[in-house]
C-alpha positions in Angstrom: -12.1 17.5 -36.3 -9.1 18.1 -34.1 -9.1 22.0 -35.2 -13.0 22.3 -34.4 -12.7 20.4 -31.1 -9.7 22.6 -29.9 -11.7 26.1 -31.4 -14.9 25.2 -29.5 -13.1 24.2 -26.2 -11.5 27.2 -26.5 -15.2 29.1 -26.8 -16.0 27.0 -24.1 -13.5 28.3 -21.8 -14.8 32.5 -22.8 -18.0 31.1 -22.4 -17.5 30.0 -18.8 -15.2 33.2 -17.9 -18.2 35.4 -18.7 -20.5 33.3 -16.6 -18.3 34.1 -13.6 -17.1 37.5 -14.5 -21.1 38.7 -15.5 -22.6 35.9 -11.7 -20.0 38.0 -9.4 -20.7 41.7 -10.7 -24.4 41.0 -10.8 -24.6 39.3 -7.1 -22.7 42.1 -5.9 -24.6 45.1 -7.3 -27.5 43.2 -5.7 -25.8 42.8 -2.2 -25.0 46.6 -2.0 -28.3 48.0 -3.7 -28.8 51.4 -5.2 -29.1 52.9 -8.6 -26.4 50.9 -11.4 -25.8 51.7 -14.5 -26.2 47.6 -15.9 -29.3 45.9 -15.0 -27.9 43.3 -12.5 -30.7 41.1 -13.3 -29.8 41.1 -16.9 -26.3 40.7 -16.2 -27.1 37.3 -14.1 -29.1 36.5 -17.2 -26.6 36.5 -19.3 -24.1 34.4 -16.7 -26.4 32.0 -17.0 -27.3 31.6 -20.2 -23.6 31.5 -21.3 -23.1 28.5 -18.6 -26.0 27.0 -20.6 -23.9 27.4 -24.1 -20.8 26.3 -22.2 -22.7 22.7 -21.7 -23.2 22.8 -25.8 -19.5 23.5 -26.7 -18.0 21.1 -24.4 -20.8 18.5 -25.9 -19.4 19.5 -29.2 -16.5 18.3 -28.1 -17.0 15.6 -26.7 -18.7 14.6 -29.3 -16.0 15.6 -31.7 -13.2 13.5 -29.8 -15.7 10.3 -30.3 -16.5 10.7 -33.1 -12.8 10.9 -34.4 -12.3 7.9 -32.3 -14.9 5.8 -34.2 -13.6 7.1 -37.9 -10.0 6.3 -36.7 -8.7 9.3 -37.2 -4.8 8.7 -35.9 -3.4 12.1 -36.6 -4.8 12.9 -33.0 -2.4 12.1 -30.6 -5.0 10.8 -28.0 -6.2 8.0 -30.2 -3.2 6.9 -31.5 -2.7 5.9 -28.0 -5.8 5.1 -26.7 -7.4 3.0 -29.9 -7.1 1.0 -32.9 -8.5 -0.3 -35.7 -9.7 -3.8 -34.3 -11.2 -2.2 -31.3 -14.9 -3.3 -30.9 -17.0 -0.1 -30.9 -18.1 -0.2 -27.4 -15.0 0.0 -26.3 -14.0 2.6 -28.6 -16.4 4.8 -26.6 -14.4 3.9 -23.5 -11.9 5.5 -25.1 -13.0 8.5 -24.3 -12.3 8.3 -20.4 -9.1 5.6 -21.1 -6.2 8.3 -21.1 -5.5 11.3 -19.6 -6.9 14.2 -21.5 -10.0 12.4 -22.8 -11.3 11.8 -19.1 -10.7 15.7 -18.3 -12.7 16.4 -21.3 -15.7 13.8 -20.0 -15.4 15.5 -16.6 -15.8 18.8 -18.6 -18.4 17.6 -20.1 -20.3 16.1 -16.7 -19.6 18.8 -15.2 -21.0 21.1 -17.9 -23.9 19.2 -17.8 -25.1 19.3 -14.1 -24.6 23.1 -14.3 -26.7 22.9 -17.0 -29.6 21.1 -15.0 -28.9 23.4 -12.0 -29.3 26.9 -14.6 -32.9 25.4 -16.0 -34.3 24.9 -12.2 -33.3 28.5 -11.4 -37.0 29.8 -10.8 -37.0 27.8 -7.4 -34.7 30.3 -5.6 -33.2 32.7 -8.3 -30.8 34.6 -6.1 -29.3 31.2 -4.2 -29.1 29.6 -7.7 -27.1 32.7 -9.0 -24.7 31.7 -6.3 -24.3 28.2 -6.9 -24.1 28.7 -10.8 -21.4 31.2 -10.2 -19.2 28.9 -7.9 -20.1 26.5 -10.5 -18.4 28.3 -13.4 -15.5 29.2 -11.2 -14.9 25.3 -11.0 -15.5 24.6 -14.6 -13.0 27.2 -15.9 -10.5 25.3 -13.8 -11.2 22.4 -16.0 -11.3 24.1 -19.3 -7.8 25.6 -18.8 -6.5 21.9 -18.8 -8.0 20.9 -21.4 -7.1 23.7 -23.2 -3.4 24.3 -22.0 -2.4 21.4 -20.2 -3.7 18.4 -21.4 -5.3 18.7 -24.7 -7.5 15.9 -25.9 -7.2 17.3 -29.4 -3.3 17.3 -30.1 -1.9 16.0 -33.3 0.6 13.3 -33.8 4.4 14.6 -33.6 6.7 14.9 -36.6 3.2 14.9 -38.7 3.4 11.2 -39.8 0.3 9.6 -39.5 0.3 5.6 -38.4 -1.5 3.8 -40.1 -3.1 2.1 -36.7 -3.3 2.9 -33.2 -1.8 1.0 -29.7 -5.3 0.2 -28.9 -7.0 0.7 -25.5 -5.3 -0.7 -22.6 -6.6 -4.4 -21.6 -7.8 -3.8 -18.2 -10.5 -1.3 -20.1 -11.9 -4.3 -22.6 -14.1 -5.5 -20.2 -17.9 -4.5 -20.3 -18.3 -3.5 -17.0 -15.6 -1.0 -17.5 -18.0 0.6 -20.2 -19.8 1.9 -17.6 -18.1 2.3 -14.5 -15.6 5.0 -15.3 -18.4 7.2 -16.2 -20.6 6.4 -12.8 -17.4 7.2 -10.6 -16.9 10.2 -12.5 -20.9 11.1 -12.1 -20.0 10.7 -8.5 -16.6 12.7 -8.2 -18.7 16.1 -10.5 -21.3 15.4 -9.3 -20.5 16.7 -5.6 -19.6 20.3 -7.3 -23.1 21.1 -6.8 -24.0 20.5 -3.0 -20.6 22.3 -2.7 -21.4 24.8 -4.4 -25.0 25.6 -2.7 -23.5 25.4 0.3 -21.2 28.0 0.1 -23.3 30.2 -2.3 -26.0 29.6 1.0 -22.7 30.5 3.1 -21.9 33.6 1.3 -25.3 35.1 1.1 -26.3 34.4 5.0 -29.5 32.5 3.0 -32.4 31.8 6.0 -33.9 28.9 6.5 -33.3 25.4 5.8 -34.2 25.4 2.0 -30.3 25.4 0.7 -30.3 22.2 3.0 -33.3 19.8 1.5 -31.7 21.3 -2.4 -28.6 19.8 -1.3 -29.8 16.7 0.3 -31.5 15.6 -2.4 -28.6 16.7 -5.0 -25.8 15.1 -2.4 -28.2 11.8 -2.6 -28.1 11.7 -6.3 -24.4 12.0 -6.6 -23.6 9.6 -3.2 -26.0 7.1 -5.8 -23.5 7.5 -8.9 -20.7 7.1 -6.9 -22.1 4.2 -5.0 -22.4 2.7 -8.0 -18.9 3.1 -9.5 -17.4 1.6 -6.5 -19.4 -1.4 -6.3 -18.6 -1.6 -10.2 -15.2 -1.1 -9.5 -15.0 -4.0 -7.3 -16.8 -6.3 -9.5 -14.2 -5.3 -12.3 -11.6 -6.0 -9.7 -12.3 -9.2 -8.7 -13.1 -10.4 -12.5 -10.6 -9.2 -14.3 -7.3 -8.9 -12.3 -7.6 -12.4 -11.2 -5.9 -11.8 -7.7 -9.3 -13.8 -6.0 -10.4 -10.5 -4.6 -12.3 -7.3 -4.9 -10.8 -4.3 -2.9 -7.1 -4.0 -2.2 -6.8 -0.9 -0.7 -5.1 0.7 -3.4 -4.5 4.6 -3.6 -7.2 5.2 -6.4 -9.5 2.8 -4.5 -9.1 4.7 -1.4 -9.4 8.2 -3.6 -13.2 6.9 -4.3 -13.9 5.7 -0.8 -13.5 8.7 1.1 -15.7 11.3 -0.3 -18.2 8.5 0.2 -18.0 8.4 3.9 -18.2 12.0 4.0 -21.2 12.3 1.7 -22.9 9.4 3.7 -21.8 11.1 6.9 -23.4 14.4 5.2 -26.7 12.5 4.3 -27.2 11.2 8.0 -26.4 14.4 9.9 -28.4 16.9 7.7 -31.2 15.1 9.1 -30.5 16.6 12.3 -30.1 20.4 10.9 -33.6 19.7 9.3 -35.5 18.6 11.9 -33.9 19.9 15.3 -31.7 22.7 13.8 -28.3 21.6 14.5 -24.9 20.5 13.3 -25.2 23.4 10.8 -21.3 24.0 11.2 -20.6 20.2 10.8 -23.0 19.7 7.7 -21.0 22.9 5.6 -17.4 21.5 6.5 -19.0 17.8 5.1 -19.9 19.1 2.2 -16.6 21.0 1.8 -14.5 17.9 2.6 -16.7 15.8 0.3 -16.0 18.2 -2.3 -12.2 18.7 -1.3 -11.8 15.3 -1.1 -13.5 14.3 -4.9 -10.9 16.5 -5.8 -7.4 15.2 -4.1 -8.8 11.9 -5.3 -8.4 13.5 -8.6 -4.9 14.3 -7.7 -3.8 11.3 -6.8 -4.7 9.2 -9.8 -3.5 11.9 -12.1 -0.6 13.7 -10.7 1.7 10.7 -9.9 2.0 10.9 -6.4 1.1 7.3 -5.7 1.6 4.3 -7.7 -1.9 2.2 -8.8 -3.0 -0.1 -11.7 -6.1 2.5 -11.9 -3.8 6.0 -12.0 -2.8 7.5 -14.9 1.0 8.2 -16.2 2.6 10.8 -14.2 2.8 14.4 -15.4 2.9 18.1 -14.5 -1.0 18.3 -13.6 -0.7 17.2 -9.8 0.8 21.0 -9.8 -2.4 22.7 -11.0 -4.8 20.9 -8.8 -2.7 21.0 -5.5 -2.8 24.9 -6.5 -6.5 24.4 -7.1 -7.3 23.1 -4.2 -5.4 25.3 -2.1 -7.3 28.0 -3.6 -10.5 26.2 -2.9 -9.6 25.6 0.8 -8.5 29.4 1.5 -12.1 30.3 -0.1 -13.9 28.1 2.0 -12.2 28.7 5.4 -12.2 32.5 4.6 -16.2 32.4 4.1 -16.6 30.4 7.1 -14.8 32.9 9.6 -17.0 35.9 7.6 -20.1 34.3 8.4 -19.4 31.6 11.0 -22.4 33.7 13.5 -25.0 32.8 10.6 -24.1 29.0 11.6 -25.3 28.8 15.3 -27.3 25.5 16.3 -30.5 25.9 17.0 -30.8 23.1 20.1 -28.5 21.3 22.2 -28.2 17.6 22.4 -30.0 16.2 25.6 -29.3 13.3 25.4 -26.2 10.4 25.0 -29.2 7.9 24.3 -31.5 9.3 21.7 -31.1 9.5 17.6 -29.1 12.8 17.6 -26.2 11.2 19.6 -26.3 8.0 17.1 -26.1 10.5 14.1 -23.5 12.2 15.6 -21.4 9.0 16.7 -22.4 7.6 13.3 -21.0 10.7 12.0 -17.6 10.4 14.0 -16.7 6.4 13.1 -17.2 7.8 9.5 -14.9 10.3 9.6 -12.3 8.2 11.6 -12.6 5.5 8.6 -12.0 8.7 6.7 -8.9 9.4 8.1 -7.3 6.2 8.7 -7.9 5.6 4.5 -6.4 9.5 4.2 -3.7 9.0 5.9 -2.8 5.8 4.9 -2.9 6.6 1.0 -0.9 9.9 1.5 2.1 8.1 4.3 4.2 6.8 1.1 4.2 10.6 0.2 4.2 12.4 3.8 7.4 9.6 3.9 9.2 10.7 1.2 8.8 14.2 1.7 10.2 14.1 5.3 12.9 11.2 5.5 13.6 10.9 2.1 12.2 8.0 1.5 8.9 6.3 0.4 7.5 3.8 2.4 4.4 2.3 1.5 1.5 1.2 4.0 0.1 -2.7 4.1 -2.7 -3.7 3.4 -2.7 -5.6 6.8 -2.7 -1.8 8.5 -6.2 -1.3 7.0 -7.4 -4.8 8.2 -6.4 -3.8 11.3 -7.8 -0.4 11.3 -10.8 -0.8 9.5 -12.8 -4.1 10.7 -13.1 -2.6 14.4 -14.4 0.6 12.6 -16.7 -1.1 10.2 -18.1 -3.4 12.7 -18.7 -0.4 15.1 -20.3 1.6 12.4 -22.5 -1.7 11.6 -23.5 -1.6 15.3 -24.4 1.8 15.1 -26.6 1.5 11.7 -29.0 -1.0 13.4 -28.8 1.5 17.1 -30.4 4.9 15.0 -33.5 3.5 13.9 -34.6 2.1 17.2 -33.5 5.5 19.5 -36.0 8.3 19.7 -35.9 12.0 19.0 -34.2 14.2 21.8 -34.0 11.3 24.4 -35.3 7.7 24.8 -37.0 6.1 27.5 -35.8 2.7 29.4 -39.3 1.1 28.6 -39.3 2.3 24.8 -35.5 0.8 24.5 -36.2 -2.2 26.1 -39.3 -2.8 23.5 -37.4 -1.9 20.9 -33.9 -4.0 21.7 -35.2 -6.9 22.3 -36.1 -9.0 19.6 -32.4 -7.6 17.7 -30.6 -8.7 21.2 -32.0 -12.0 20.4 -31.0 -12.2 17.1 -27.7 -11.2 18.4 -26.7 -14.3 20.6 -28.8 -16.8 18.6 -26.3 -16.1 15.8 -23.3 -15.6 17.8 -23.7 -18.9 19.8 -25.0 -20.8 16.7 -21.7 -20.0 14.5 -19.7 -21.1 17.8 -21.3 -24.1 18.5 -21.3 -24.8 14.7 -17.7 -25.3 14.8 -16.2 -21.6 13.5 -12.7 -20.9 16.0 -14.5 -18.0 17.7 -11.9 -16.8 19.8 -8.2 -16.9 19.7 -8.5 -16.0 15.6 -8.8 -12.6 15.2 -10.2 -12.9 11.6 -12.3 -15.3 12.4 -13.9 -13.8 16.2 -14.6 -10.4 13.8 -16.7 -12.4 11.2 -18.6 -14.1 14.0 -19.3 -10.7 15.7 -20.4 -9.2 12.1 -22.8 -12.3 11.5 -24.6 -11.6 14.6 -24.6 -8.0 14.3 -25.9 -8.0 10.9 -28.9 -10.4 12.3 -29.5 -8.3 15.3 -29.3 -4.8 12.4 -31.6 -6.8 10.4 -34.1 -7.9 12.7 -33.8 -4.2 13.4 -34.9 -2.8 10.4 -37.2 -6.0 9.6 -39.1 -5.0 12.9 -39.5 -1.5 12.2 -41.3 -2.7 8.7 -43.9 -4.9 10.3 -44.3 -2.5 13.2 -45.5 0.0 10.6 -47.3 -2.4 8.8 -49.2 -3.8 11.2 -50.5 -0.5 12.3 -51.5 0.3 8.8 -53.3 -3.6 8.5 -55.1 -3.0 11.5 -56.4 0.3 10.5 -57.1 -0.5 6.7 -57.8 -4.6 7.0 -55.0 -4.8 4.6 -52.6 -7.6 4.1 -49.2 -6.9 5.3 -47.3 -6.7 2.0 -50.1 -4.4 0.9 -49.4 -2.4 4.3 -45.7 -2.1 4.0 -46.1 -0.7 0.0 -48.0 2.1 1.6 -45.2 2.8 4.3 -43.0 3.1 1.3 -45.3 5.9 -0.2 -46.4 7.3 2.6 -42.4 8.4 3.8 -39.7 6.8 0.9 -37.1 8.5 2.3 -37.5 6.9 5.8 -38.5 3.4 4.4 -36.2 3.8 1.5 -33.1 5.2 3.8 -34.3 1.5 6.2 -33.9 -0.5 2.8 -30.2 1.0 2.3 -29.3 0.0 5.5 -30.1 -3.6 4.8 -28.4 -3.6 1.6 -25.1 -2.7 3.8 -26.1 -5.7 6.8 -25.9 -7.6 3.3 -23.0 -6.5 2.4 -21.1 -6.7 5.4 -22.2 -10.8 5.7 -20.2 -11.1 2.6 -17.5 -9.0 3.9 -16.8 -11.1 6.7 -16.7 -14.7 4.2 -13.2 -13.3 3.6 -11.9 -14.4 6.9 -12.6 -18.1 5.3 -10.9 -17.3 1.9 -8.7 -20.9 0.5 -7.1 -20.7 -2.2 -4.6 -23.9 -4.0 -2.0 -23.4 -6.3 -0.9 -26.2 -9.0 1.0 -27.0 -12.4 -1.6 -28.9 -14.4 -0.7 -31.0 -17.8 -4.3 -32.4 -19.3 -5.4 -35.2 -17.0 -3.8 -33.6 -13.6 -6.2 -32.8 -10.9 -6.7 -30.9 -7.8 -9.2 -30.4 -5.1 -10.0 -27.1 -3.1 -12.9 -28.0 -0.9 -15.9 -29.8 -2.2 -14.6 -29.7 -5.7 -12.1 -31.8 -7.6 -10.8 -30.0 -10.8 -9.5 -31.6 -13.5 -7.6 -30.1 -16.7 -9.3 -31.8 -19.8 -7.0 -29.7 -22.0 -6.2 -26.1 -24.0 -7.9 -24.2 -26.7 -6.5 -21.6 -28.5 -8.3 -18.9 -30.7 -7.8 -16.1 -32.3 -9.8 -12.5 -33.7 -8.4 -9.4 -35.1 -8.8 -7.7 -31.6 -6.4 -10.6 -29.7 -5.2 -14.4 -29.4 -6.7 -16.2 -26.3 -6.1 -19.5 -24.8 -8.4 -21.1 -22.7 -7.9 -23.8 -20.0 -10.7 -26.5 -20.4 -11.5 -27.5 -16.5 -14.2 -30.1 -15.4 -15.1 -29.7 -11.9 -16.9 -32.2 -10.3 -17.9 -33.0 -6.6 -18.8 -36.2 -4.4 -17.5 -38.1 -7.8 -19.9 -36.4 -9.9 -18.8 -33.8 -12.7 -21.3 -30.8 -11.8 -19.7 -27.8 -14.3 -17.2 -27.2 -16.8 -15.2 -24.0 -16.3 -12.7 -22.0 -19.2 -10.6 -19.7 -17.5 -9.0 -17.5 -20.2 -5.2 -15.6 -21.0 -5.5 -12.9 -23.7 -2.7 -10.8 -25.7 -3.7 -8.1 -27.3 -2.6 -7.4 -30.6 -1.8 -4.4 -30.8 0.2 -3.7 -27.3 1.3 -7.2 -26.6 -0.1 -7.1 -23.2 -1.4 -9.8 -21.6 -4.8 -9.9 -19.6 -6.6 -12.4 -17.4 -10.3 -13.3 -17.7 -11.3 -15.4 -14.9 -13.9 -18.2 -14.8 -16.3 -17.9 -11.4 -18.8 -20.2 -10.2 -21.0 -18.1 -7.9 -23.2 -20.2 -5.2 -24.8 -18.0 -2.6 -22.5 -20.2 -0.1 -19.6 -19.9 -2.0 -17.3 -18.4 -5.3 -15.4 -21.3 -7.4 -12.8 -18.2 -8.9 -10.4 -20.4 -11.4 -7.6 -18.1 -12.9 -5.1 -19.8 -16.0 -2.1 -18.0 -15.2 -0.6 -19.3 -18.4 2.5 -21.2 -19.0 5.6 -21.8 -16.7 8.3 -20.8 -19.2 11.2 -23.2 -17.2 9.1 -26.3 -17.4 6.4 -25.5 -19.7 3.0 -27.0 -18.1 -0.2 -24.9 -17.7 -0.5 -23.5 -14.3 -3.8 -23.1 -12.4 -5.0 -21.6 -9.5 -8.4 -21.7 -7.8 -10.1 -19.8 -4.9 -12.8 -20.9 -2.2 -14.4 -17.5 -1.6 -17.5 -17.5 0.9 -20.0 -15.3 0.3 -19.3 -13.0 -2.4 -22.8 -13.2 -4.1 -23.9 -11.3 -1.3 -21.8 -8.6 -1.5 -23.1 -7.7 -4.9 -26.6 -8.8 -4.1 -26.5 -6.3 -0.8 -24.8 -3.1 -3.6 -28.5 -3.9 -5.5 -30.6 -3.6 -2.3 -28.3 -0.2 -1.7 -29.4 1.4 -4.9 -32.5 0.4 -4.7 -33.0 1.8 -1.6 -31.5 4.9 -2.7 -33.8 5.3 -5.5 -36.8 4.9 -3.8 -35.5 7.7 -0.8 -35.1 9.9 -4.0 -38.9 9.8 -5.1 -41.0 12.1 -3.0 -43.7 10.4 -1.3 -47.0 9.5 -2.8 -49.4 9.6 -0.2 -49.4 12.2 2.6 -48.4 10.8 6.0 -51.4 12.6 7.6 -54.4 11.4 5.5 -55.9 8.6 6.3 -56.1 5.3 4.7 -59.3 4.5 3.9 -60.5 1.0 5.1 -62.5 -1.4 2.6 -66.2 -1.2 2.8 -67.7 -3.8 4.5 -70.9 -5.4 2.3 -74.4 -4.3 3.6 -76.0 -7.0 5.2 -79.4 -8.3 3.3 -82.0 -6.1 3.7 -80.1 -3.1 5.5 -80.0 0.5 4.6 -76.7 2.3 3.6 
C-alpha cells in the first residue's frame, strides 16, 4: 500500500498542475478574444475534469493510509507512530489526522473534495466557476507538494526493520469526541478556500452584480458552521479531558481557530449590507481574504513550531513553506485589489450613526479588534524573540482583560441590529422597540445586586452582572421580534402563535434563523460569565477522608484498578452527598497507556443547569503516597454547550432557502357556513 499511496499522490499532484496550467490558458484566451488555435472551452473542460480526478486520487489515498492503519501495517513510518495493535478501531481512524503528515493528507483530501462539489455546480455561472476552480487548484497543489516532498504520509520505517507494534495514538486523541472534532475544524479551516477563492476569481474578472456575493455567503455560512462546530468540540474535549476545570485557555492553536471565526462572522454580517444597499464591497473582499489568510497562519502555527501548545504538532521545516505560501497568497491578493480596486466602489453612503448599517459596521469593528488583540497576542512570544532576543509569553490574564470589555460590547451590539432600521431610525420607532429589552436590562441588573452578587468593586464579578442583564435585555430582543411577527401572522391567519412563528421561519430562515443564532450566543455568554464564580478545593484523600466544596460533601469510599490490552486505569470511588444525604457516586479516572507510558486524565462531571461538580484524581503523591483529589464548583457550564446547540441550529435553518414566499399570502381558515346559508 505505501508504494500505491505515494504513486497516486504523486498523480494527484500532475493532476492538479494541469487543472491550473489548462484554467489559466483557457481564462485568458477568453479575456483577450479572437481566433486560437485550442478551443478555450475544451481546454477549461479538461481543467476541470482533471480537478474532479484529483478528488479520486487523493481519496485513494486516503483511503490507502487507513486502510494500512487498520491492517497494522508498521513498515510505514506514520503508523508506527501514530498506532498500535490494541488500538480500538475508532480511534484507529483518528489516526489519520493524529500526526503530521496524515492531517495534510485529510486536508488534501477535504480540500479535494469541496473542489469537487464546486466543479459539478459549474453550469450556475461557468466562466466565474472557471475562476474559482483555478484558484482552487493553485491552492491544492500547494498541499500536494507536501505531501509529496515534505511530509509524506507514506514513508517506510528506517533501517528496514519492521516492529512488531506500534507507539499507539497519543492519549489526548482516545477520547470520542476527538473522533470528530479534528475533522469539523479542519472542514472549517478548507473549507474557507472556496469563498476565497470566488472572491478573487469575481475580483479578477470585474464579475457584475451581486451573484459572486449570495454564492459566497451561503458557502462562507457552511464552512463558519463546521468550524463553529470544531471549536465548541474543542472546548468540550478541553474541559473533559485535560482536567484543568476549564474549557478555553487561550492557547496558540485555540486562538489559530478563533480568529478566522470572527472574520468569517464579521464577513456573514456585513455582506448583508453589499446585498441590499450596495456597500462595504472593499471591506467584504479583504474579510474574505483575511479569513482565508488567517485559516492558513493558523495552520502555521500548530505546524511550524513557532509557538508551544498541547494541540501543535512537533516542530519541523514546514513553517518555511507556508510563511512562503502565504506570502505568495498576500502579494496575489493585494496586487488584484490595486488592478481592479475601481470595480469595488460603494454604491450608497451611510446616513446614518443610528440605523442597521452603522451596527453592522460597528459590529464589524469590535470583531476585528477581538481579532487583533487574539493575533497579536498569540504572535508577541515570537515578534519577542525576533527583536530582543528573547521569548516572552503573554497571560492569560491579558486576554481577560482585553476580551470581556470586547465581548460584552459585541453582546450589546448583537441585541442593538435587529431593533435599528434600514438607512436611519426614527426616535418613535427606537423608543417602541427599546423598551421592553431596557426593562429586561435593569430588572436583571438590580435583581443580581440586590440578590447579594459584589457588583461593584470586583471587576469579574461587576462584568458578569453586566452580561446577565445584557443577555436578558438581547434576549427579550430577539424574543420580541418573534412574537412581533407572529402576532401579525395570527391576526391575519387566526393561527396560534407557535403555528405563526413556524411560518416566520419559512417564510425568511435566514432572518429567523440568523435571530435564533444570536440567542444561542446570549446563551452562551450567561455561561461565560459563571466563570467569575469558579471554586475549586484541593485535598489528599485516604478511603474514608472527606471534603466539602459548596453544597456537596465528598467522600473517598476507595480505589479500583483495571486493566485492557489498550491501558491500566484506576479509578477513585467518590460518594457525594448533600444536606446529609448521599445524592451521586462519582469515578474520576487516571489512565497509562500501554504502549507510550503516558498518563491521561478522564474526569468525572456532574452537570446541573446551576452548576458543574468537575472531580479530577490526580493520582498518587509519590512523597507520602495518599490519593489526591481535586473538585471544581463551575456555574453554568451546561449552558454554554446548550447555547453552541441553539447556534448550529440556527445556522442550519439560515442555510435552507425559504419555503413559502414572503409576498403570498397566508390563507386564513374558512369559517363554517352558517345553517341554511349559501357559499
Amino acid at each position: 500500500m505505501a508504494a500505491f499511496g505515494s504513486f497516486i499522490l504523486l498523480v494527484a499532484l500532475a493532476l492538479a498542475v494541469w487543472n491550473l496550467f489548462a484554467g489559466t490558458v483557457a481564462l485568458r484566451l477568453l479575456s483577450v478574444g479572437g481566433p486560437a488555435r485550442v478551443s478555450p472551452e475544451r481546454l477549461a473542460e479538461t481543467g476541470r475534469r482533471a480537478g474532479i480526478a484529483t478528488f479520486v486520487a487523493i481519496t485513494a489515498a486516503a483511503f490507502a493510509l487507513v486502510w494500512s492503519v487498520f491492517q497494522n501495517d508498521f513498515s510505514i513510518e506514520y503508523i508506527v507512530e501514530h498506532s498500535n495493535r490494541a488500538l480500538p478501531g475508532a480511534y484507529k481512524f483518528a489516526a489519520l489526522w493524529s500526526g503530521q503528515e496524515g492531517s495534510l493528507l485529510l486536508w488534501n483530501w477535504l480540500l479535494a473534495g469541496f473542489g469537487f462539489v464546486l466543479r459539478l455546480t459549474h453550469k450556475k455561472d461557468v466562466r466565474l466557476y472557471a475562476y474559482a476552480g483555478t484558484i482552487l487548484a493553485a491552492v491544492q497543489i500547494f498541499f500536494l507538494l507536501l505531501v509529496n516532498f515534505v511530509a509524506q504520509p507514506f514513508s517506510l520505517v528506517r533501517g528496514g526493520v519492521i516492529p512488531d507494534d506500534g507507539n499507539g495514538l497519543n492519549p489526548l486523541l482516545q477520547y470520542p469526541e476527538m473522533v470528530i472534532h479534528p475533522p469539523m475544524l479542519y472542514l472549517g479551516y478548507v473549507g474557507f478556500t472556496i469563498p476565497f477563492a470566488f472572491a478573487l476569481g469575481a475580483l479578477m474578472m470585474r464579475y457584475p452584480g451581486e451573484k459572486w456575493i449570495k454564492i459566497t455567503r451561503r458557502w462562507t455560512m457552511f464552512t463558519w458552521l463546521f468550524l463553529t462546530v470544531g471549536i465548541l468540540l474543542g472546548m468540550h474535549w478541553a474541559y473533559a479531558v485535560l482536567g484543568w476545570g476549564g474549557y478555553w485557555g487561550w492557547d496558540p492553536v485555540e486562538n489559530a481557530s478563533l480568529m478566522p471565526w470572527l472574520t468569517g462572522t464579521a464577513f456573514l454580517h456585513s455582506v448583508m449590507m453589499q446585498e441590499k444597499r450596495g456597500m462595504m464591497k472593499q471591506w467584504n473582499v479583504w474579510l474574505i481574504f483575511s479569513t482565508f489568510l488567517l485559516s492558513i497562519l493558523g495552520t502555521l502555527l500548530t505546524r511550524g513550531g513557532l509557538v508551544s501548545s498541547v494541540h501543535a504538532f512537533a516542530q519541523s521545516s514546514i513553517g518555511t513553506w507556508f510563511i512562503v505560501f502565504l506570502l505568495i497568497t498576500l502579494a496575489v491578493c493585494v496586487f488584484t485589489y490595486i488592478l481592479q480596486r475601481d470595480h469595488l466602489k460603494s454604491e450608497h453612503q451611510l446616513e446614518s450613526l443610528v440605523s442597521r448599517e452603522s451596527s453592522f459596521l460597528f459590529n464589524n469593528l469590535v470583531l476585528l479588534a477581538a481579532c487583533f488583540t487574539i493575533l497579536w497576542g498569540t504572535l508577541y512570544p515570537v515578534l519577542s524573540e525576533y527583536v530582543e532576543g528573547t521569548k516572552k509569553t503573554v497571560s492569560g490574564a491579558y486576554y481577560t482583560h482585553v476580551m470581556v470589555p470586547i465581548g460584552v460590547f459585541l453582546l450589546l451590539l448583537t441585541g442593538v441590529g435587529p431593533l435599528l432600521a434600514w438607512r436611519s431610525s426614527s426616535l418613535k420607532g427606537m423608543k417602541k422597540n427599546f423598551l421592553w429589552p431596557t426593562i429586561a436590562f435593569w430588572i436583571t441588573f438590580l435583581g443580581v445586586w440586590v440578590g447579594g452578587i459584589k457588583v461593584w468593586g470586583d471587576e469579574g464579578t461587576f462584568y458578569a452582572a453586566l452580561t446577565w442583564a445584557l443577555s436578558a435585555a438581547v434576549g427579550t430582543a430577539i424574543l420580541s421580534e418573534y412574537l412581533r411577527g407572529a402576532m401579525v401572522i395570527s391576526k391575519q391567519t387566526g393561527r396560534n402563535l407557535l403555528s405563526a412563528v413556524v411560518t416566520l421561519f419559512r417564510r425568511n430562515t435566514r432572518r429567523y434563523g440568523g435571530y435564533l443564532v444570536h440567542l444561542g450566543i446570549v446563551l452562551i455568554f450567561i455561561g461565560f460569565a459563571g466563570y467569575a464564580f469558579n471554586r475549586s478545593v484541593e485535598k489528599e484523600m485516604t478511603p474514608g477522608d472527606t471534603m466539602t466544596i459548596g453544597p456537596y460533601t465528598l467522600k473517598n469510599l476507595g480505589n479500583t484498578q483495571e486493566s485492557n490490552l489498550n491501558y491500566d486505569t484506576e479509578y477513585a470511588q467518590i460518594d457525594v452527598s448533600a444536606g446529609g444525604k448521599s445524592i451521586l457516586q462519582m469515578a474520576p479516572e487516571r489512565r497509562v497507556y500501554h504502549a507510550s507510558g503516558q498518563p491521561q486524565t478522564m474526569v468525572a462531571n456532574h452537570s446541573t443547569p446551576e452548576w458543574d461538580l468537575y472531580v479530577v484524581y490526580e493520582g498518587v503523591n509519590p512523597t507520602t503516597g495518599m490519593p489526591i483529589i481535586k473538585a471544581f464548583l463551575n456555574p453554568l457550564v451546561v449552558w454554554i454547550w446548550i447555547g453552541f446547540v441553539v447556534v448550529v441550529i440556527g445556522s442550519l435553518l439560515a442555510l435552507l432557502p425559504s419555503l413559502t414566499p414572503q409576498t403570498k399570502a397566508v390563507a386564513a381558515p374558512a369559517k363554517p357556513l352558517a345553517a341554511g346559508g349559501v357559499a
